[in-house]
N, C-alpha and C positions, 0 to 999 in steps of 0.2 A: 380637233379631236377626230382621231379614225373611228369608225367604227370595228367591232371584231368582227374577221370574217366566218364566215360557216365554213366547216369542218369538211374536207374532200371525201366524195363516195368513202377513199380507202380506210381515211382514222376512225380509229376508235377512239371513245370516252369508255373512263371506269365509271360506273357508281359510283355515289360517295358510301365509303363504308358505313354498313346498318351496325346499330349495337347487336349481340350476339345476346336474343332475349333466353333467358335460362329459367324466366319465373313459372310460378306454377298459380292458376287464375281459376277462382271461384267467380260466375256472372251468375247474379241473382236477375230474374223478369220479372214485373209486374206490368198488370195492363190496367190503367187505371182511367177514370170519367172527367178528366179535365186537367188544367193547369192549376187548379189550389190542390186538387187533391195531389197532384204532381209535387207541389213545393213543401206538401206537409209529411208524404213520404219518405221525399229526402232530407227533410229537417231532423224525423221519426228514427231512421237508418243510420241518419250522421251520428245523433246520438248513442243510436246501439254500439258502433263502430266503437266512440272512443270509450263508452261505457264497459263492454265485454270484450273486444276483440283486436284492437290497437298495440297494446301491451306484451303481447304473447311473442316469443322469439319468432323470427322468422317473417312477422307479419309486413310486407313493404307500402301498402296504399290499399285507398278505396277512392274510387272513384264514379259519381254517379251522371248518369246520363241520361238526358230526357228527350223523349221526342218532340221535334216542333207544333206537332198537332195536338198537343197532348193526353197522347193515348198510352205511353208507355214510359218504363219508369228501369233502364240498367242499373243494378249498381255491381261494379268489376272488382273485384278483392285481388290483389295480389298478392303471393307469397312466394320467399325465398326459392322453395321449391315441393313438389307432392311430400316430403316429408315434413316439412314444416306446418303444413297445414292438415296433414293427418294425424299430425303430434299434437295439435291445438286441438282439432275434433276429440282426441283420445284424453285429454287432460281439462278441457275448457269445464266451463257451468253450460252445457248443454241444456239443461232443462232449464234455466236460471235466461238462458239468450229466447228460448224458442217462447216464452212466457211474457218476455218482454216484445221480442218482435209480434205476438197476437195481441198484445195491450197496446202494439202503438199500430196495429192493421184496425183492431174496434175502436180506436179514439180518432181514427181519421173521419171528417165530415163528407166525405164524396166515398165511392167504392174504389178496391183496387184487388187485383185478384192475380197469386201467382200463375206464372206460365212454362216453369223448368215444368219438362218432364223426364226426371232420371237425375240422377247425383248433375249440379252445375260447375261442375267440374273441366277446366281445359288448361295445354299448356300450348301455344305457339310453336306450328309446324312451319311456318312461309312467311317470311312479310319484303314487302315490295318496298322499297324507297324510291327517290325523286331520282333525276336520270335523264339523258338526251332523249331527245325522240328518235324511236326506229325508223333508220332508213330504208328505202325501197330497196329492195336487192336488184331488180331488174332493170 
C-alpha cells in the first residue's frame, strides 16, 4: 500500500462544494438553571413546533440545541425563506402560540428566561466547509 503523497507548494485543492443555504432562520435563546430544566424546555417547544407551527407552508425544521453546561437552551426554526415566515407571523394563531409558549415557560420545574433582544430573526451570509489546510506562502 502507498501512501498519498502531500500536495506540492504549487496545487491547489478546491473545496468541496457547500450547499447554497437560501433559508430564512428564526433562533429562539433561552438561558435556563440546569439540565432537567433544559430537557423540559425542549420537550415544551418540540410540542409547540408540531402543535402550531410545523404545518404552515414554507416551514423546513426546528432544531434544538443545548449547552453542555446546561445553561442555555437554542431552538433554530428554519424557513423556506423571510417570506415564508412572515406569511406564517401574518396568518398563524399568534396569540393562540404565544399562550401556549407561557403555559409551558410556567409549568417548567426549574427557571428559564429569554435572551433575544430584537425580532430573532437571520438569514446566512458565510459558511466555511471542511478543506485542505492553508499553506505557508513563504
Amino acid at each position: 500500500m502507498v501512501a498519498p503523497r502531500a500536495p506540492a507548494p504549487t496545487e491547489t485543492r478546491r473545496n468541496p462544494p457547500m450547499d447554497t443555504d437560501s433559508g430564512f432562520y428564526s433562533i429562539i435563546d433561552y438561558t435556563v438553571d440546569g439540565h432537567g430544566t433544559q430537557r423540559e424546555l425542549v420537550a415544551a417547544f418540540a410540542e409547540i413546533q408540531e402543535r402550531w407551527v410545523r404545518f404552515h407552508p414554507g416551514y423546513r425544521s426546528a432544531r434544538f440545541h443545548v449547552s453542555t453546561d446546561g445553561t442555555r437552551v437554542y431552538n433554530i426554526v428554519r424557513w423556506d425563506s423571510e417570506t415564508a415566515y412572515r406569511d406564517f407571523v401574518a396568518t398563524s394563531d399568534t396569540e393562540g402560540r404565544m399562550a401556549a409558549i407561557q403555559a409551558a415557560l410556567d409549568g417548567l420545574s426549574g427557571q428559564a428566561e429569554p435572551r433575544m433582544s430584537g425580532p430573532p430573526t437571520y438569514t446566512v451570509v458565510r459558511e466555511i466547509g471542511p478543506g485542505p489546510r492553508p499553506t505557508d506562502p513563504s
